[in-house]
Each structure stands twice: as structure tokens, then as C-alpha cells.
NUGULO-100836 format. One record per atom (N, C-alpha, C): atom name; x, y, z. Coordinates in pm, whole numbers, plus 50000, padded with zeros to 5 digits. Example, Ala and Ser with C-alpha at 12.3 -4.5 7.8 and 13.67 -1.06 7.14 Angstrom:
2
+------+-------+-------+-------+
! atom !    px !    py !    pz !
+------+-------+-------+-------+
!    N ! 51319 ! 49431 ! 50780 !
!   CA ! 51230 ! 49550 ! 50780 !
!    C ! 51320 ! 49670 ! 50780 !
!    N ! 51285 ! 49775 ! 50708 !
!   CA ! 51367 ! 49894 ! 50714 !
!    C ! 51290 ! 50003 ! 50787 !
+------+-------+-------+-------+
END
This chain:
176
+------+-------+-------+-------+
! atom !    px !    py !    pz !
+------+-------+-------+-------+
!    N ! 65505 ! 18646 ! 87001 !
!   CA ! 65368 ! 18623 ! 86963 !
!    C ! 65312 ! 18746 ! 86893 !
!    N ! 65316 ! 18866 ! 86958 !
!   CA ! 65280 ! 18971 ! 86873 !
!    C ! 65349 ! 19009 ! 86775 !
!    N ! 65439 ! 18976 ! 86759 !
!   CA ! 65529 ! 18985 ! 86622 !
!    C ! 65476 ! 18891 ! 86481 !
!    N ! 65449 ! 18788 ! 86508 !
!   CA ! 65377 ! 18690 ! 86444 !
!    C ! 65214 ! 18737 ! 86388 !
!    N ! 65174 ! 18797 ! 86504 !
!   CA ! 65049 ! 18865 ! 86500 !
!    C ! 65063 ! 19015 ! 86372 !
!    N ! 65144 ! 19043 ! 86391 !
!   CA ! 65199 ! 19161 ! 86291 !
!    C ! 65230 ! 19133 ! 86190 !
!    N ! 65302 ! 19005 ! 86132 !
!   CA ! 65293 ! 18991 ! 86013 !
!    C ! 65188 ! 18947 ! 85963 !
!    N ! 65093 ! 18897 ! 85968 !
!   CA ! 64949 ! 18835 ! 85891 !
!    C ! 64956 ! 18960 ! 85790 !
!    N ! 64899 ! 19067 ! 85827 !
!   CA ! 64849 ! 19154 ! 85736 !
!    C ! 64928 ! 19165 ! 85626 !
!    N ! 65094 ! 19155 ! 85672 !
!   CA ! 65173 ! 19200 ! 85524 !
!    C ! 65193 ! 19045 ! 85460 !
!    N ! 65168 ! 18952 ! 85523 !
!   CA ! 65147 ! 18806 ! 85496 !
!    C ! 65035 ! 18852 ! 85401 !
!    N ! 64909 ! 18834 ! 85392 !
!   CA ! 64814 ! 18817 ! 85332 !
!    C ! 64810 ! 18974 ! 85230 !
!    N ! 64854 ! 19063 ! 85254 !
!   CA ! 64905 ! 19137 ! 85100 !
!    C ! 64996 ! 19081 ! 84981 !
!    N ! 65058 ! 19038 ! 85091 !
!   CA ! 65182 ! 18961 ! 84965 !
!    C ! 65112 ! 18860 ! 84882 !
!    N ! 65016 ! 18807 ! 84980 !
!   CA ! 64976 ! 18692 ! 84856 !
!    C ! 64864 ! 18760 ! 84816 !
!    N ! 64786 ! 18840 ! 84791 !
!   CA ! 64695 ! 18917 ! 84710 !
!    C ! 64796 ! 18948 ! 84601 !
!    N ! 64882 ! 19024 ! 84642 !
!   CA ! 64958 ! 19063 ! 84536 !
!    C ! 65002 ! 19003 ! 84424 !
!    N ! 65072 ! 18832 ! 84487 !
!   CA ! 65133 ! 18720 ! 84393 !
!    C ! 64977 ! 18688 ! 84333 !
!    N ! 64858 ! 18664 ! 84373 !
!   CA ! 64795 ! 18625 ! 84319 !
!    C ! 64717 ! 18747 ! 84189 !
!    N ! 64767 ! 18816 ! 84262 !
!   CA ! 64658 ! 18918 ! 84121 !
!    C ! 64762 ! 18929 ! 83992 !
!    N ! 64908 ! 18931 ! 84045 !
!   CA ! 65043 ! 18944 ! 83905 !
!    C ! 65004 ! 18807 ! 83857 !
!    N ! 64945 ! 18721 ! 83933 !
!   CA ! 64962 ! 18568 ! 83833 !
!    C ! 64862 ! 18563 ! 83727 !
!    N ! 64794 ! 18630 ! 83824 !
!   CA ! 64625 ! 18597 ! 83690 !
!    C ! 64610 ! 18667 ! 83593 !
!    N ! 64698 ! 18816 ! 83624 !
!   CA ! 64707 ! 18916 ! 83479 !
!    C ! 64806 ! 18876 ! 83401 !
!    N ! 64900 ! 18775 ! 83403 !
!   CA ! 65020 ! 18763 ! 83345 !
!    C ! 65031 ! 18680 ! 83296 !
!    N ! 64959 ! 18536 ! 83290 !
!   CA ! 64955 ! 18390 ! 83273 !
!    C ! 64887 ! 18396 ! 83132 !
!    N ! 64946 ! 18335 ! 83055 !
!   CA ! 64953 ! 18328 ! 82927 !
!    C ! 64829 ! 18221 ! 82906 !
!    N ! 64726 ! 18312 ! 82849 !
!   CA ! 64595 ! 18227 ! 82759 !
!    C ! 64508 ! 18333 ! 82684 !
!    N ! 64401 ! 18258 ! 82600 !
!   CA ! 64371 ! 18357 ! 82537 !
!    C ! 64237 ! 18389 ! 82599 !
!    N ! 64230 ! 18554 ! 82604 !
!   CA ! 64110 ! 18585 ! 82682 !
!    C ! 64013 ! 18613 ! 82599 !
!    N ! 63899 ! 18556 ! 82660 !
!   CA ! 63764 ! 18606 ! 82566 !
!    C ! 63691 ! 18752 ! 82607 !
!    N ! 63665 ! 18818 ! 82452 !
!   CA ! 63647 ! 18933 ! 82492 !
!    C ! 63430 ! 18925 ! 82498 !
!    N ! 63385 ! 19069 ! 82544 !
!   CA ! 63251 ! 19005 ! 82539 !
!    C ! 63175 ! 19006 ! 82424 !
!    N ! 63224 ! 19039 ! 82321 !
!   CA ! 63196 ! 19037 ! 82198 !
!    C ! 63237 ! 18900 ! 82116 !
!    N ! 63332 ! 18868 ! 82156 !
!   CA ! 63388 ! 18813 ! 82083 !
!    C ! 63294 ! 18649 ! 82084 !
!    N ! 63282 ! 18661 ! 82269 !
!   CA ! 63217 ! 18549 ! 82306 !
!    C ! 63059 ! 18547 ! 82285 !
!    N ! 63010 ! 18626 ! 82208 !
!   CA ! 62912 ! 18612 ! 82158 !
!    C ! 62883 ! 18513 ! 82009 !
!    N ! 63015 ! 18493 ! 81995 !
!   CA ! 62960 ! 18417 ! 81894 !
!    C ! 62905 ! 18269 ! 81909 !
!    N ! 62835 ! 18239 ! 81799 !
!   CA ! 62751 ! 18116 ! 81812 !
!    C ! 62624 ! 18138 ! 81872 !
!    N ! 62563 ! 18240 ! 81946 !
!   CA ! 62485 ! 18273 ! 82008 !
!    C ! 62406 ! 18391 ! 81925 !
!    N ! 62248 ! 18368 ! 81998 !
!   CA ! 62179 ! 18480 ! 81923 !
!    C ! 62159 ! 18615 ! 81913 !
!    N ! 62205 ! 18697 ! 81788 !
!   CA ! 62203 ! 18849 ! 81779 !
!    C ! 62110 ! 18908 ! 81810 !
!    N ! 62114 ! 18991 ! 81894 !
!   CA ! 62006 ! 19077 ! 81965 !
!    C ! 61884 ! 19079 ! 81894 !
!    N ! 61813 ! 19160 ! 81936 !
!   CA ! 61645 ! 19174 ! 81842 !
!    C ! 61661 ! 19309 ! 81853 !
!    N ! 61619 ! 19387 ! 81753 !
!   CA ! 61621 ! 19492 ! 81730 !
!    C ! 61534 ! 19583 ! 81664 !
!    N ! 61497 ! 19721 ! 81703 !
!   CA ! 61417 ! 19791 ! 81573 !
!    C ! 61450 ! 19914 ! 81632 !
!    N ! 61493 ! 19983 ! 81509 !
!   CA ! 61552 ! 20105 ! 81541 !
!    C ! 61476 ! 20195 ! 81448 !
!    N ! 61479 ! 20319 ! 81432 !
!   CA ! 61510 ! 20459 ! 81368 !
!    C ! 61564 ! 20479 ! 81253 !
!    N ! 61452 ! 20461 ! 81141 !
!   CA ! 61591 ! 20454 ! 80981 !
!    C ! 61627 ! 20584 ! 80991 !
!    N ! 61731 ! 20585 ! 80915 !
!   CA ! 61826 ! 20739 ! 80895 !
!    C ! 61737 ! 20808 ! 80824 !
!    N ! 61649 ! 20724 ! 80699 !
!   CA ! 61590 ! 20798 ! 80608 !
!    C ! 61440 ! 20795 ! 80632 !
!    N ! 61392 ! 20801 ! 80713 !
!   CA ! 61293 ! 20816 ! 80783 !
!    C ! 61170 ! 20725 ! 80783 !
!    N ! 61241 ! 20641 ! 80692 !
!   CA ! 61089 ! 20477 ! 80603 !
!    C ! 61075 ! 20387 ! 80761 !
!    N ! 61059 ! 20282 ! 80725 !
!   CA ! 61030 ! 20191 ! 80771 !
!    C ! 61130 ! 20148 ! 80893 !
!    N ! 61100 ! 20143 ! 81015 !
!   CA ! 61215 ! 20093 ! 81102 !
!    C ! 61311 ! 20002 ! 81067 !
!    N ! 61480 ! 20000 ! 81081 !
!   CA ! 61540 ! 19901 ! 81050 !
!    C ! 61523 ! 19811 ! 81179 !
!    N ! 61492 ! 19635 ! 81163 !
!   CA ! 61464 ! 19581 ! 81233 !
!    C ! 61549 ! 19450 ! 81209 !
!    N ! 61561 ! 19346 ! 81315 !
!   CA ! 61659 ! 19276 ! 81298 !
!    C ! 61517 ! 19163 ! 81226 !
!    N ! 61378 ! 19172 ! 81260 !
!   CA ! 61297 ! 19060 ! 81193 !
!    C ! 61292 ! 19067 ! 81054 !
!    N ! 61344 ! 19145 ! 81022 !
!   CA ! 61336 ! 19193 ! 80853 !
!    C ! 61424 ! 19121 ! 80756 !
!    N ! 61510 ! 19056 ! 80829 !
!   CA ! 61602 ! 18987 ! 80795 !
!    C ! 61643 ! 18840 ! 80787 !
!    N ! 61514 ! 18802 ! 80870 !
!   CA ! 61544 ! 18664 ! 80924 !
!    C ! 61533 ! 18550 ! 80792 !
!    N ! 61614 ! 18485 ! 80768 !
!   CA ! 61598 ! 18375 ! 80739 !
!    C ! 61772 ! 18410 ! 80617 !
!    N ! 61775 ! 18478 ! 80638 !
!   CA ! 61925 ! 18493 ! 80571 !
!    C ! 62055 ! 18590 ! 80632 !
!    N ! 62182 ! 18568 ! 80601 !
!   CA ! 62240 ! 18613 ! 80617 !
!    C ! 62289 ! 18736 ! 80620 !
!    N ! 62332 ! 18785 ! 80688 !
!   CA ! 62402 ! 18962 ! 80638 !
!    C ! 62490 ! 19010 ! 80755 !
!    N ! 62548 ! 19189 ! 80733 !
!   CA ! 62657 ! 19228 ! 80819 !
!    C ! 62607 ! 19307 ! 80909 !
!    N ! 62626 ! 19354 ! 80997 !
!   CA ! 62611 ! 19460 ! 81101 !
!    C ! 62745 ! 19528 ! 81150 !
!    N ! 62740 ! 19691 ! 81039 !
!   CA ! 62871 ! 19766 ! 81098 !
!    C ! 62831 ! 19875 ! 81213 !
!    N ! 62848 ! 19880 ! 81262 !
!   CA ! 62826 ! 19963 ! 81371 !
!    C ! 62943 ! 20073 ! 81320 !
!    N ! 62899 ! 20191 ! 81318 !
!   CA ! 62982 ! 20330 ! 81246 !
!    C ! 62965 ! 20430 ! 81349 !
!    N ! 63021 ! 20575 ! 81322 !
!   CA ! 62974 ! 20687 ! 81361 !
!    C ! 63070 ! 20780 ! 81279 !
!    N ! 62978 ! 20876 ! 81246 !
!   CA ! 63086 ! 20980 ! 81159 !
!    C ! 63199 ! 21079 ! 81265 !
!    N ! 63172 ! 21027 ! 81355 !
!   CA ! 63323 ! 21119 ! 81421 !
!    C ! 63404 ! 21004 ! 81448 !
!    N ! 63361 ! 20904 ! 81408 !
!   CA ! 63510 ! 20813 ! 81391 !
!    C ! 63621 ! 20795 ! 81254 !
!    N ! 63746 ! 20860 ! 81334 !
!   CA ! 63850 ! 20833 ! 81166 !
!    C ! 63854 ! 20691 ! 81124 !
!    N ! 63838 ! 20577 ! 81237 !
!   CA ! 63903 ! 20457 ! 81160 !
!    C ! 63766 ! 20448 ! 81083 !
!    N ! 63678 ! 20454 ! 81090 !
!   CA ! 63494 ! 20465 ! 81037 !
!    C ! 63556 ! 20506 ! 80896 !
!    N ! 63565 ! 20590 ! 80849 !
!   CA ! 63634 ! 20655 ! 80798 !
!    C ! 63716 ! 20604 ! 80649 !
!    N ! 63791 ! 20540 ! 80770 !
!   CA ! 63943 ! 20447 ! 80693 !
!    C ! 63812 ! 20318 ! 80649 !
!    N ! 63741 ! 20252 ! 80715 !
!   CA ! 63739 ! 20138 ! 80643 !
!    C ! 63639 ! 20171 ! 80556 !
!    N ! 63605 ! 20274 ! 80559 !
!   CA ! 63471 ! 20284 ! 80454 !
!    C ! 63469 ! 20193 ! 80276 !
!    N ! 63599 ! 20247 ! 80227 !
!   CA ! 63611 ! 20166 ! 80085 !
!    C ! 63557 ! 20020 ! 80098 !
!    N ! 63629 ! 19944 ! 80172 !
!   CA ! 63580 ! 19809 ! 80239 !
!    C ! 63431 ! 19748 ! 80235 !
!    N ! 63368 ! 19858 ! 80309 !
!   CA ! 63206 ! 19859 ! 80287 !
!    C ! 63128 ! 19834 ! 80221 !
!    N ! 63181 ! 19961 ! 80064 !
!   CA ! 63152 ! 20011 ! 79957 !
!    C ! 63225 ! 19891 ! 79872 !
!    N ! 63269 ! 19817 ! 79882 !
!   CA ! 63355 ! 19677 ! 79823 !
!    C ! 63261 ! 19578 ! 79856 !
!    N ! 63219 ! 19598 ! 79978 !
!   CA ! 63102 ! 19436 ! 79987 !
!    C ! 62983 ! 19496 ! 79958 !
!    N ! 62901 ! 19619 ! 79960 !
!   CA ! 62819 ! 19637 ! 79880 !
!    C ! 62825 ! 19580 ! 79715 !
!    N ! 62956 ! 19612 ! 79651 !
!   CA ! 62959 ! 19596 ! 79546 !
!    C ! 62912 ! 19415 ! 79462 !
!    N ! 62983 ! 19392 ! 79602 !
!   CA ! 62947 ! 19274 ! 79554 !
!    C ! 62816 ! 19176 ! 79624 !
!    N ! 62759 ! 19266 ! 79624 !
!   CA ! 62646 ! 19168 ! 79703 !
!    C ! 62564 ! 19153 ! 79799 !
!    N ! 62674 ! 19190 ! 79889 !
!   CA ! 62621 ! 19162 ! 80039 !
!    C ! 62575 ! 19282 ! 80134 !
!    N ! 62468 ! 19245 ! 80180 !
!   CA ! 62362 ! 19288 ! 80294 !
!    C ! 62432 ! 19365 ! 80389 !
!    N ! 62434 ! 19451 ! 80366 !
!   CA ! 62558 ! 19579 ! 80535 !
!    C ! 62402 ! 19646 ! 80595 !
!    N ! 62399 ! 19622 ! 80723 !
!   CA ! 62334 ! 19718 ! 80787 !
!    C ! 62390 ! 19830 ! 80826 !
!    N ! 62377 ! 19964 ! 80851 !
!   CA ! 62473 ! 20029 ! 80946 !
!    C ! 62426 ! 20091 ! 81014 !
!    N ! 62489 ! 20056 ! 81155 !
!   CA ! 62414 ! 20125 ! 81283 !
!    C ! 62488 ! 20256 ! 81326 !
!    N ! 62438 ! 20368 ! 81310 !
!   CA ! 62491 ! 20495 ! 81370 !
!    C ! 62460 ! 20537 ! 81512 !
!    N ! 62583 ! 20475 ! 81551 !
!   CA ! 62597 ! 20443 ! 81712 !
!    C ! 62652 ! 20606 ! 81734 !
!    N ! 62560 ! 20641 ! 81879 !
!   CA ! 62582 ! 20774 ! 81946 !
!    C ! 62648 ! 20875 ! 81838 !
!    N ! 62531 ! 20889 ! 81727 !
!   CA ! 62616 ! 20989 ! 81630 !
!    C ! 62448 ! 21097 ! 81604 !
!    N ! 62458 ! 21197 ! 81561 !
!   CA ! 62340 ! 21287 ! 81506 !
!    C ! 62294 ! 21309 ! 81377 !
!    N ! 62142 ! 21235 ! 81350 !
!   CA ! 62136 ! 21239 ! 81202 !
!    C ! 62200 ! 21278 ! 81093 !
!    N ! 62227 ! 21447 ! 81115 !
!   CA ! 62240 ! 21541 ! 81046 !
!    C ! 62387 ! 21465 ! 81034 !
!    N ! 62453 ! 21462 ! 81105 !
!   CA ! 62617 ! 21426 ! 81084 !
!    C ! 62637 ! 21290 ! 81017 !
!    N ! 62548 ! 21207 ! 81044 !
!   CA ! 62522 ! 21053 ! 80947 !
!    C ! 62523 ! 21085 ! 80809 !
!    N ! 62411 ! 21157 ! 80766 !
!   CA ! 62375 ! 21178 ! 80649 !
!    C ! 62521 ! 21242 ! 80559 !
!    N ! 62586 ! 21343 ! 80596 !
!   CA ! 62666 ! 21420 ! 80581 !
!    C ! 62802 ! 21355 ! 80500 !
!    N ! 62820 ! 21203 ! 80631 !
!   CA ! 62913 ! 21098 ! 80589 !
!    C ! 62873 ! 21043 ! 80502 !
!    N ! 62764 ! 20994 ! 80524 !
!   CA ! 62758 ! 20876 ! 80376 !
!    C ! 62738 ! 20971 ! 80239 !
!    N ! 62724 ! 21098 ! 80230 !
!   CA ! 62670 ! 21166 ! 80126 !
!    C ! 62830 ! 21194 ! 80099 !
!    N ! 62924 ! 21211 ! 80149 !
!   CA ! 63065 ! 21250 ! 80158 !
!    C ! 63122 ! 21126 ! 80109 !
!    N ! 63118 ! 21018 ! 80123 !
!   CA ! 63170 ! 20900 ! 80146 !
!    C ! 63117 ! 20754 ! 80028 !
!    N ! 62999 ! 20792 ! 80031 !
!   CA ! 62877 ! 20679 ! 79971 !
!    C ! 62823 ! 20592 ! 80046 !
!    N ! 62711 ! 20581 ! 80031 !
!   CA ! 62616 ! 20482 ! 80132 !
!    C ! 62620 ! 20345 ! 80116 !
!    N ! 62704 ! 20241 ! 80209 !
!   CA ! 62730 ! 20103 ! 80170 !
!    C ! 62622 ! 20005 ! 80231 !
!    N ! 62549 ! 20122 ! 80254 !
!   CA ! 62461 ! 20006 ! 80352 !
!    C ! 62311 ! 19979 ! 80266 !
!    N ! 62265 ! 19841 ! 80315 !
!   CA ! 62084 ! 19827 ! 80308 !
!    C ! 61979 ! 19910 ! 80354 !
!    N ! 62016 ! 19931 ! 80493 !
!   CA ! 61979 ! 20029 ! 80565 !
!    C ! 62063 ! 20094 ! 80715 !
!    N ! 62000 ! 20189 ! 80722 !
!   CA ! 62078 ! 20274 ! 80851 !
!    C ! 61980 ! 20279 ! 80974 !
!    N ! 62050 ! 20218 ! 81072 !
!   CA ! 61935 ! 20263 ! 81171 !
!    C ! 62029 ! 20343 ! 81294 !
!    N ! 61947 ! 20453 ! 81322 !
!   CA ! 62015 ! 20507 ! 81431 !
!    C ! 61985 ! 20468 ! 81588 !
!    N ! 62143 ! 20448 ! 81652 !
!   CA ! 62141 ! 20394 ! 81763 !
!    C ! 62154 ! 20517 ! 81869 !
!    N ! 62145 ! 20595 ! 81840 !
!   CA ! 62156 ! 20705 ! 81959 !
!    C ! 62217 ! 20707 ! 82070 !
!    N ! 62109 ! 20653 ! 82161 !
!   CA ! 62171 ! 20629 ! 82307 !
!    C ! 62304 ! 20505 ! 82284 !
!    N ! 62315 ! 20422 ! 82241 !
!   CA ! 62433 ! 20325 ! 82206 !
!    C ! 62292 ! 20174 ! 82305 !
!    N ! 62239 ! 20144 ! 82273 !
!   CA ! 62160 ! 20059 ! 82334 !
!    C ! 62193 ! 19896 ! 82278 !
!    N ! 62166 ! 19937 ! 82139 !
!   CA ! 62201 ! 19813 ! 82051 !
!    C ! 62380 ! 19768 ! 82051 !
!    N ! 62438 ! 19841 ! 82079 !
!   CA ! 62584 ! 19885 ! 82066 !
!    C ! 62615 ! 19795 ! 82248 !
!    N ! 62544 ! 19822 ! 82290 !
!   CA ! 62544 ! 19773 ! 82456 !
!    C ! 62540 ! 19608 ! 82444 !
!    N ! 62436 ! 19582 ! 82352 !
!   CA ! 62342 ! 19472 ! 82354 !
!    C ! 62450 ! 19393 ! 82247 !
!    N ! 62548 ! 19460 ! 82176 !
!   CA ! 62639 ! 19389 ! 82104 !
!    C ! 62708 ! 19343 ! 82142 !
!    N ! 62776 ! 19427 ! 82263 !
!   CA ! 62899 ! 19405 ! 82369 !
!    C ! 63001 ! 19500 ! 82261 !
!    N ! 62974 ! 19620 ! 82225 !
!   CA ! 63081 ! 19679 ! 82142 !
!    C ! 63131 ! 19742 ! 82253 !
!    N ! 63283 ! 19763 ! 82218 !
!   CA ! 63377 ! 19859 ! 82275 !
!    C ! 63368 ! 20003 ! 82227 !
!    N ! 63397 ! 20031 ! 82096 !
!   CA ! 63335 ! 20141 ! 82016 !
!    C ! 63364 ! 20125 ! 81849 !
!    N ! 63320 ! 20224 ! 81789 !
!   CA ! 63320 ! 20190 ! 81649 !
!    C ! 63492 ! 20193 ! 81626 !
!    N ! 63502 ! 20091 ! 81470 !
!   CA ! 63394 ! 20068 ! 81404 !
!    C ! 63409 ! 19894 ! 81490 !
!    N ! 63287 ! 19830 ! 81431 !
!   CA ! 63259 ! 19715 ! 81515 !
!    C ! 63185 ! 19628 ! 81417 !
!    N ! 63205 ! 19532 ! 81339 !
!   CA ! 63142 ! 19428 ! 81231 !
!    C ! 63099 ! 19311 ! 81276 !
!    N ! 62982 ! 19251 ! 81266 !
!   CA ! 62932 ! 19155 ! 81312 !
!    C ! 62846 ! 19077 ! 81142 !
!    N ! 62888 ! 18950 ! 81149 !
!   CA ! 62829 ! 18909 ! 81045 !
!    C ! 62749 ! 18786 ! 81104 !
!    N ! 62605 ! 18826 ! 81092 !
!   CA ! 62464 ! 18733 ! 81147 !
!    C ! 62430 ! 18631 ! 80984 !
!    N ! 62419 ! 18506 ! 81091 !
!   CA ! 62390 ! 18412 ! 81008 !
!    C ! 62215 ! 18387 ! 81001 !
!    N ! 62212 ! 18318 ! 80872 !
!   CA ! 62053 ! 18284 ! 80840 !
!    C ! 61957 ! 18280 ! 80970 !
!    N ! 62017 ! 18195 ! 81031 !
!   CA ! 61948 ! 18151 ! 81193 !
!    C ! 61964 ! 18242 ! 81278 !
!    N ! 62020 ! 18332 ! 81243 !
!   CA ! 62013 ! 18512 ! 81367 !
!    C ! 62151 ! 18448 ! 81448 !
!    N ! 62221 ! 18384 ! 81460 !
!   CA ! 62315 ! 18365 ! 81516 !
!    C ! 62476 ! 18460 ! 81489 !
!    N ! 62500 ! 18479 ! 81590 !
!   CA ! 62642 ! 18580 ! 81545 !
!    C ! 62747 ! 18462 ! 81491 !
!    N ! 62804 ! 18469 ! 81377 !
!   CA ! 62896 ! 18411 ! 81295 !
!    C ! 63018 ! 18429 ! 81345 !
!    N ! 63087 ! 18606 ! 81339 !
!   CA ! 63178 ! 18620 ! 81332 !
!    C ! 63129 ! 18824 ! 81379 !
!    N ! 63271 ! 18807 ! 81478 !
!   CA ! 63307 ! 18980 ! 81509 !
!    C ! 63392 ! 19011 ! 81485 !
!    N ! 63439 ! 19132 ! 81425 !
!   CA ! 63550 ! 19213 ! 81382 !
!    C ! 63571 ! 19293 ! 81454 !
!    N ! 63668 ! 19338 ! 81573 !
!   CA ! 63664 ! 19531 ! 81602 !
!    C ! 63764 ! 19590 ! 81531 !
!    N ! 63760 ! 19702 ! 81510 !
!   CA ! 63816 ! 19783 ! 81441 !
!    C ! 63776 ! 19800 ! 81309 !
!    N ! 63886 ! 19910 ! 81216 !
!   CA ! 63819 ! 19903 ! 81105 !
!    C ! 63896 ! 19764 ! 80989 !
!    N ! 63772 ! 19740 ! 80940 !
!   CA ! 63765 ! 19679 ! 80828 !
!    C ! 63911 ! 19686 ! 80703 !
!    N ! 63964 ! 19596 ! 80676 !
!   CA ! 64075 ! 19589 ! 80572 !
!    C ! 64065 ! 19538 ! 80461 !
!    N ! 64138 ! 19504 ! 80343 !
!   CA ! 64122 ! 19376 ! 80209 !
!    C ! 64138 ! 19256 ! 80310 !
!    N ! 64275 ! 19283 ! 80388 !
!   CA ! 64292 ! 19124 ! 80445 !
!    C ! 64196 ! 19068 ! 80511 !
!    N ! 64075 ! 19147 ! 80622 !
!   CA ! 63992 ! 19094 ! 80725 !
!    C ! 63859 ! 19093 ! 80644 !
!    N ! 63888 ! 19131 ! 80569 !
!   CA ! 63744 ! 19114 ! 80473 !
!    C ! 63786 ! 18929 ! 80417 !
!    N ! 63841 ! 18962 ! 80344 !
!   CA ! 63915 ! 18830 ! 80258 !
!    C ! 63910 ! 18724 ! 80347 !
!    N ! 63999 ! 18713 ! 80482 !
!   CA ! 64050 ! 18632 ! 80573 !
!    C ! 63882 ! 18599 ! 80698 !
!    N ! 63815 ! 18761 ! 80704 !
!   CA ! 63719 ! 18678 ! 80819 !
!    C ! 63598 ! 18683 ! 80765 !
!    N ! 63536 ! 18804 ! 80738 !
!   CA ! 63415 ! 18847 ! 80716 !
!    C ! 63341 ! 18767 ! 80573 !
!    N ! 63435 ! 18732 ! 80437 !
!   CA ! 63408 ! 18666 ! 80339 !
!    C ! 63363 ! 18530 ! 80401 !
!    N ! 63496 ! 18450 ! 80484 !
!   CA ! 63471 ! 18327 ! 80514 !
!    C ! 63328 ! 18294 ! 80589 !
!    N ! 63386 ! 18398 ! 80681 !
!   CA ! 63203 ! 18383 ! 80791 !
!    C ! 63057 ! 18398 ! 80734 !
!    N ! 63044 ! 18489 ! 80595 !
!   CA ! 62903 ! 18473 ! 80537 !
!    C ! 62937 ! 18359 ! 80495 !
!    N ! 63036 ! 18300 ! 80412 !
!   CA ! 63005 ! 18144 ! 80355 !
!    C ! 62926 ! 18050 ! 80408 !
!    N ! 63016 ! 18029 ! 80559 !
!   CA ! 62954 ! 17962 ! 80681 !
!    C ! 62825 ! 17983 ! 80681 !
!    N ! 62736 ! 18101 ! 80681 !
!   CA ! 62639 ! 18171 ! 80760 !
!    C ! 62521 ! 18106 ! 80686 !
!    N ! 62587 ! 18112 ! 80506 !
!   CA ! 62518 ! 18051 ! 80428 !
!    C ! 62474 ! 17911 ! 80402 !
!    N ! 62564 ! 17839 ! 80501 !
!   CA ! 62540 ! 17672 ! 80458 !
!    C ! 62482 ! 17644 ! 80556 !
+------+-------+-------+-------+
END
């Protein structure tokens, strides 16, 4: 009887155990919290322009489409996708960029180094809006549709292919 009594405990480890290897291991696709934001509405926002005008605000925008990159100049991939940026500026389209936990002085520095792809810059400082995104860290692309709804998230940096393949397709969408 006390022997019986003695195993419970390594009884009921074992199956903690089988059960926690099953649930990390079982093949599906997990939603991340960004990711599962889509279809749902993009934060509200008003931030801190870089250039000291008018707050960048998410009401400023409403009734059309555009991007939200979330940057910081001490990021290399930031960095790497910059051309990308400076490619959908070229052609058209609306880039906000949020300078998540970065210091004016060092914002300015990049885009003056780099070129400014954005509409406007608003600085996120504390990372609040960045919270409210569900970002992991830069860089981080979100393309908001007419209706303030999140379209489509990108993490990482920006490419020809994920431009081409997500971010092009998703303003289309955003637009109809």
C-alpha cells in the first residue's frame, strides 16, 4: 500500500511531462499576437512627430489606406530593409514610421544617412504603441486598411519578395 502511495507523485510527473512534450511538439500552426491581430482594429494613436509639427496620429488617416513600419536606428535589419521603404515611397504609398525606443537625435541621423521613406515619423519612446501592436521588435510592418483595420503583418525586415508577395497584395485588399 505504501508503495502504491509512493508512486502517485512520479505517476503524475510523468504525465505532466507527456503532456507538456505533446503540446510543444504537435504539429499546427501557431498564432502569433501580432499576427492574430489581423482583421481587427489598429490601435488609436497620437504620438510625437520627429519633426516637431503636428502630432502623428492614427485619426489623420482615416478613411484610407497606408503602412506602419515600426524602425529604430540601432537596428541592422532596420537598416537592411530600408531600400524597400524608399521603393514604396517611390511609388506611392503612405509609410508611417514609428521610432520605437530609439532617441530623436539618433532617428534623425538615420533617415538623413539613409533617406526619409516615410509620411511621417512619430516617436514611440517608451515602446507603448509597439506594445499595443503586439510587436516583438523592429523592424515590424503593418499595413492598415481604409476602415483602420489591420490587413496584413510582416516581422522582420522588409524584401522585393515580401513587398511583391505580401505588403503590395494587402494594400490592394485594403483598397477595395
Amino acid at each position: 500500500m505504501n508503495r502504491a502511495i509512493a508512486l502517485i507523485p512520479i505517476i503524475a510527473l510523468l504525465a505532466l511531462i507527456g503532456m507538456g512534450v505533446f503540446l510543444l511538439t504537435r504539429e499546427q500552426q501557431r498564432e502569433t499576437f501580432s499576427e492574430g491581430r489581423i482583421g481587427r482594429p489598429a490601435p488609436v494613436y497620437t504620438l510625437a512627430s520627429l519633426d516637431g509639427g503636428d502630432p502623428v496620429a492614427s485619426a489623420s488617416r482615416a478613411g484610407r489606406p497606408y503602412v506602419i513600419n515600426v524602425f529604430a536606428s540601432w537596428c541592422p535589419p532596420c537598416r537592411a530593409e530600408h531600400p524597400q521603404l524608399m521603393a514604396l515611397q517611390a511609388g506611392g504609398v503612405d509609410v508611417v514610421g514609428i521610432a520605437y525606443k530609439d532617441r530623436p537625435a539618433a532617428t534623425v541621423r538615420f533617415l538623413t544617412d539613409l533617406g526619409d521613406p516615410f509620411s511621417d515619423v512619430g516617436i514611440d519612446a517608451d515602446g507603448r504603441l509597439g506594445l499595443e501592436l503586439g510587436i516583438i521588435g523592429p523592424p515590424e510592418t503593418f499595413v492598415i486598411g481604409a476602415d483602420g483595420t489591420i490587413v496584413a503583418v510582416h516581422r522582420g525586415p522588409l524584401t522585393p519578395q515580401v513587398v511583391e508577395e505580401e505588403i503590395l497584395p494587402a494594400l490592394q485588399r485594403a483598397r477595395s
